[in-house]
N, C-alpha and C positions, 0 to 999 in steps of 0.2 A: 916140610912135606908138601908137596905139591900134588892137588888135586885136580886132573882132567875132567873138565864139564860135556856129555854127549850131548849131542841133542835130544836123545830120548831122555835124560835128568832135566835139562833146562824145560821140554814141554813136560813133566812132572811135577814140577817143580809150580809151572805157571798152573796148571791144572788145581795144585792145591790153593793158590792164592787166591784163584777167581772161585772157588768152592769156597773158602773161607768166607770172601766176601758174599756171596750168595748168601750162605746160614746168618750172617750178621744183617744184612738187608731185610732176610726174610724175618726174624726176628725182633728190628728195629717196626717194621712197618707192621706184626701183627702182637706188637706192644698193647696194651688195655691200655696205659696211661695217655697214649696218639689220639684217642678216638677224638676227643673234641676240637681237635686241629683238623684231622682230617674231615669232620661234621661241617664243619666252617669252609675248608677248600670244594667240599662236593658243592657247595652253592656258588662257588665262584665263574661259573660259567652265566649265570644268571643276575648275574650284580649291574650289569649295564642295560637289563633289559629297564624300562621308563616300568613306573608303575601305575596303575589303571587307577584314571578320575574319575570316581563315581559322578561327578556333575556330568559330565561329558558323556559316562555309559548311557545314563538314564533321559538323556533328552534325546539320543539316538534311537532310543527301544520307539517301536510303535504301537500306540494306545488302541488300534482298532483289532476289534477279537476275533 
C-alpha cells in the first residue's frame, strides 16, 4: 500500500515535531532540578569583569569633608 504525502500532511506533520519539541524545551528548561546550573550561567556574563582592590579603592577616596 502505498501512501501519497500532500503538502498539507508534511506541514502537519512538521507542525507537530516543532510543537513537540517546544513542550520538551519548555519543560527541560522550567525543570526545579536546572535551577543551580542556570544560578551559575546568570553570572557568567560577569566572570571577566576584574574584581575591586580595596588597597586601590581606598587611597583614591578623598580624606577632605
Amino acid at each position: 500500500m502505498v501512501v501519497e504525502m500532500s503538502t498539507g500532511m508534511i506541514r502537519g506533520l512538521g507542525t507537530v515535531v516543532v510543537f513537540i519539541a517546544f513542550v520538551g524545551l519548555t519543560l527541560w528548561v522550567f525543570n526545579g532540578k536546572r535551577n543551580p546550573e542556570f544560578a551559575e550561567a546568570r553570572l557568567l556574563p560577569f566572570a571577566d569583569e576584574p574584581q575591586p582592590d580595596i588597597t586601590e579603592e581606598s587611597a583614591t577616596r578623598s580624606t577632605r569633608p
